[in-house]
Each structure stands twice: as structure tokens, then as C-alpha cells.
SERO-4910 file (N, C-alpha, C, O; in steps of 0.05 Angstrom, whole numbers):
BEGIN
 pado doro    nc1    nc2    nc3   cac1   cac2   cac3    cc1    cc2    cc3    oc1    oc2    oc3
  Unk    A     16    -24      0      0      0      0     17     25      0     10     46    -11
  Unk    A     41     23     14     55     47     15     70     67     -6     91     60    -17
  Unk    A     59     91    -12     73    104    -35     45    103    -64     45    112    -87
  Unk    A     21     86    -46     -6     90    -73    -20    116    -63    -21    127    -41
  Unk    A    -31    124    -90    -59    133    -78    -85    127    -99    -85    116   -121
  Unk    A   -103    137    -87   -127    126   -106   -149    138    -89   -154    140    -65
  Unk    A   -163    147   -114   -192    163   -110   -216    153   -127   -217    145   -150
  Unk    A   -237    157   -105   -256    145   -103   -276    159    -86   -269    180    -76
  Unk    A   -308    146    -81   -328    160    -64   -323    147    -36   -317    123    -31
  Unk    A   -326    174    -13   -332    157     20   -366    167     24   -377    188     20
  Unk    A   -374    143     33   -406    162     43   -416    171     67   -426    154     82
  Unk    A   -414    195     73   -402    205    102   -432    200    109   -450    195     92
  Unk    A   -435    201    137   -464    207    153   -469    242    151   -452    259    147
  Unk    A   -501    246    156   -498    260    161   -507    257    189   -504    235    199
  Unk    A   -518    279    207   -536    288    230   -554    271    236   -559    259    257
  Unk    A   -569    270    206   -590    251    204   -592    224    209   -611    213    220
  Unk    A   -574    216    200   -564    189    184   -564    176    160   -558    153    154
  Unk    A   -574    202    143   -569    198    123   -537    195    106   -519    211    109
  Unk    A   -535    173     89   -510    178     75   -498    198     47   -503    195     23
  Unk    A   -479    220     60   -476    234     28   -458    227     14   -439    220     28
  Unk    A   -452    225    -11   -424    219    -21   -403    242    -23   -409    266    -25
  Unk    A   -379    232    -22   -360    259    -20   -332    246    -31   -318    228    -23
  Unk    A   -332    260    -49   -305    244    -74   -279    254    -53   -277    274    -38
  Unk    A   -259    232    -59   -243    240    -36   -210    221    -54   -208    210    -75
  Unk    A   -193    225    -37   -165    215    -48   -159    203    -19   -163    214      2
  Unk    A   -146    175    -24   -128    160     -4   -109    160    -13   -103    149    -35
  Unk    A    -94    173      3    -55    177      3    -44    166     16    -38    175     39
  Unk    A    -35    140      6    -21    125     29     18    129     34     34    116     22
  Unk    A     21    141     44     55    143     44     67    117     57     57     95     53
  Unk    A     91    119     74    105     98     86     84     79     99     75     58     89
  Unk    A     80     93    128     67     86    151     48    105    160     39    107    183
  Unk    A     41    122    137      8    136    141     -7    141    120      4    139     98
  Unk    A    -32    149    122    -47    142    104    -63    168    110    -71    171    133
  Unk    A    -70    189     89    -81    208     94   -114    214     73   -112    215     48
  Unk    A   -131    216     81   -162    218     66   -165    248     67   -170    263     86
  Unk    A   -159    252     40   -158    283     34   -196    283     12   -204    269     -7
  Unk    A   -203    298     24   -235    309     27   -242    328      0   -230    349      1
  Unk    A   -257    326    -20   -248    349    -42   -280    373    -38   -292    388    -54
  Unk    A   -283    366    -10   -312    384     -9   -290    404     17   -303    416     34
  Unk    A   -276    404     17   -257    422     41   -250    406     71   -230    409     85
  Unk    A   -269    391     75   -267    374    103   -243    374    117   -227    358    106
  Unk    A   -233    384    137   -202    378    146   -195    349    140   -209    330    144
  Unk    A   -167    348    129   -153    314    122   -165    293    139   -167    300    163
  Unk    A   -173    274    134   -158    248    159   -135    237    161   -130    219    145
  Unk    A   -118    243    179    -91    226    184    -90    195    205   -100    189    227
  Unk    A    -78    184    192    -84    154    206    -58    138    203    -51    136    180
  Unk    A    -42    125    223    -21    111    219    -40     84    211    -63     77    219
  Unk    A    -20     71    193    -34     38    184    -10     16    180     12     22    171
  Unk    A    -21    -13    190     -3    -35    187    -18    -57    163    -39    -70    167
  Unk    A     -7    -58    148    -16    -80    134    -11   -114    135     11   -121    126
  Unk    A    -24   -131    142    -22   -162    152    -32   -179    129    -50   -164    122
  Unk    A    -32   -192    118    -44   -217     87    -59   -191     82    -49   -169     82
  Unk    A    -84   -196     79   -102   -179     64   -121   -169     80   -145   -168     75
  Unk    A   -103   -156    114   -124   -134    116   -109   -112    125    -85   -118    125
  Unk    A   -117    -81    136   -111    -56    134   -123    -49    165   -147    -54    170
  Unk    A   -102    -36    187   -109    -36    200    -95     -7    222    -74     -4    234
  Unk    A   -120     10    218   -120     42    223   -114     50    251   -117     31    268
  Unk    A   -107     75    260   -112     94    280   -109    123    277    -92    132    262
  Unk    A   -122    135    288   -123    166    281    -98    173    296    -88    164    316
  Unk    A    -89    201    271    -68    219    280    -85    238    282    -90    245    305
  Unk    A    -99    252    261   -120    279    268   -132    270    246   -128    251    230
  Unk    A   -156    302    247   -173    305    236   -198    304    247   -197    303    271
  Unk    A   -219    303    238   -249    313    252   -262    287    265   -270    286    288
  Unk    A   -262    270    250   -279    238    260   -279    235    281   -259    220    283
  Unk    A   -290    240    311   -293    245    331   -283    207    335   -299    188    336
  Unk    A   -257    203    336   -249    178    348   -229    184    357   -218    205    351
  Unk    A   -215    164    381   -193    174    393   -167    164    383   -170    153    361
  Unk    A   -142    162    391   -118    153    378   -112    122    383    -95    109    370
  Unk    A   -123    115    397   -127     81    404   -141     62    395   -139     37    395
  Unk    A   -154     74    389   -182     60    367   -179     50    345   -174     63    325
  Unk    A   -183     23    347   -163     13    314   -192      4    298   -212     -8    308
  Unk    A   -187     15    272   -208      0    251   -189    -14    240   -166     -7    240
  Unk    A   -201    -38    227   -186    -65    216   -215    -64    184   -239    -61    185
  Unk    A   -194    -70    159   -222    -66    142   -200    -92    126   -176    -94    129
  Unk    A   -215   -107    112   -208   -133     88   -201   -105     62   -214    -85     56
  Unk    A   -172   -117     53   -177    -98     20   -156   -121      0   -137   -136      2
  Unk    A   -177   -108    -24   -164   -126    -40   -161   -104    -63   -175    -84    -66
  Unk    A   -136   -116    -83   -130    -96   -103   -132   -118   -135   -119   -139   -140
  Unk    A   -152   -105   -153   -152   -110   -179   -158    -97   -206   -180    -86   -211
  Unk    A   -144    -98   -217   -146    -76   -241   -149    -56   -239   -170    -45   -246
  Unk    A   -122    -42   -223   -114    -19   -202   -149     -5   -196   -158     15   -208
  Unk    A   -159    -18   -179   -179    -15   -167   -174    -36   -132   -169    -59   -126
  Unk    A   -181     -8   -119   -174    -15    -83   -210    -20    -83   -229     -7    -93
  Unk    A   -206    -54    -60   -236    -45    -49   -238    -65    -21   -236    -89    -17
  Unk    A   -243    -44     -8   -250    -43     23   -269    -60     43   -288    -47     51
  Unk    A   -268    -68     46   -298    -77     71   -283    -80     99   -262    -90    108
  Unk    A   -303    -67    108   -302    -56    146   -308    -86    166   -331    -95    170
  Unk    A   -283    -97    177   -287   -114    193   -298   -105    217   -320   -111    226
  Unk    A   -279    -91    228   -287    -77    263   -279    -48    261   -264    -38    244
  Unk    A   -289    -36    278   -286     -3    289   -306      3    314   -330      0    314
  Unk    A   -293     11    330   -314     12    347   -315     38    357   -322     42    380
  Unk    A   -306     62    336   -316     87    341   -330     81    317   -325     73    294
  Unk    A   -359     92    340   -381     89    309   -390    110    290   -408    108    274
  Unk    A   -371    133    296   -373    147    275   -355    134    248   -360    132    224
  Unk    A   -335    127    261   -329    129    231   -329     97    216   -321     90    194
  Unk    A   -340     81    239   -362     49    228   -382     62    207   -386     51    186
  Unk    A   -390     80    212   -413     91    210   -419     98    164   -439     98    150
  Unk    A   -389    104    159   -382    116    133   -383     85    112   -377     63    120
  Unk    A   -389     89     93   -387     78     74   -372     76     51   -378     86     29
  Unk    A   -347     61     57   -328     49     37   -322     36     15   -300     34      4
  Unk    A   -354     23      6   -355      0     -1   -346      3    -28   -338    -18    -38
  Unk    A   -346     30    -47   -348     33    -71   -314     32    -77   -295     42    -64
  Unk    A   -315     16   -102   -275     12   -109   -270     39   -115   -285     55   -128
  Unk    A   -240     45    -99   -225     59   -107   -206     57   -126   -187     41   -124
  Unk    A   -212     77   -152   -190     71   -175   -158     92   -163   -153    114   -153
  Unk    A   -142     65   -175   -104     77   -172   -104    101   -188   -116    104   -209
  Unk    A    -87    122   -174    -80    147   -193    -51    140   -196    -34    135   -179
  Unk    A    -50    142   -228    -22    146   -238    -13    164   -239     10    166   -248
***
């Protein structure tokens, strides 16, 4: 993962609970991974470890009301430079809460 990035839709909550979509870029560098927002949203920064085929987060900053201990663990698989996601555990439920499911295409 380290050194990709790739953009694609997240489907944030709202207030409501309704879901909106919000086109966004995953920048994965060494050992962090940053979700840059193209509606202005402050970044998400998140250190991540990668194990066989799953991805497994904690917040550095940004808004997602979770704390720095809180690990999401999501399954990803990569094909035809297309990333795609599914959410094992998180137990800040805000950001359980978002919708990943749609593949993210690789930017060259």
C-alpha cells in the first residue's frame, strides 16, 4: 500500500443518518495514510499496518470524533488498479458509521 494513492467515493453520515457521497483521495505514504476530502473537510490522518489482506488504522488527526487508540481493521483487495474495502471492526461508530464500499480507482 505504501507510496499508492487512489480516489474514489466515502459516504459520510450526516446528522441525520443519512448517507452523502463525497469524492475523496487516499494517500497512502510509508506508515500513514491520509483521506484528503475534495468538499474542504479537514484531512484524515491515520497511521496503518498491513497483515495478508487486511488494513489496520488509527487516528493521528482530523475531525472523525475517534480517539488515537481505536483501531479499525477493514479486508482490501487490489484489482485492475482498483482498491476495495470492507469494514471488519471499528468501534468508534462514527467512523463504522461511513461507507467504503465503492472501489477505489489507482491514480497514476
Amino acid at each position: 500500500m505504501a507510496n499508492s494513492i487512489w480516489r474514489g467515493i466515502i459516504k459520510l453520515p450526516t446528522e441525520g443518518g443519512e448517507l452523502v457521497p463525497v469524492p475523496i483521495t487516499f494517500n497512502f505514504s510509508k506508515d500513514t495514510a491520509a483521506i484528503i476530502y475534495d468538499n474542504g473537510n479537514t484531512p484524515e490522518v491515520m497511521t496503518y499496518q498491513v497483515e495478508k489482506n487486511t488494513i489496520s488504522f488509527k487516528k493521528v488527526s482530523g475531525n472523525v470524533p475517534c480517539d488515537s487508540t481505536t483501531v479499525m481493521v477493514v479486508s482490501y483487495e487490489i484489482k485492475n488498479d482498483q482498491l476495495f474495502l470492507k469494514l471488519i471492526q471499528d468501534a468508534c461508530k462514527a467512523r463504522a458509521a461511513a461507507d467504503a464500499s465503492q472501489p477505489f480507482d489507482r491514480v497514476k
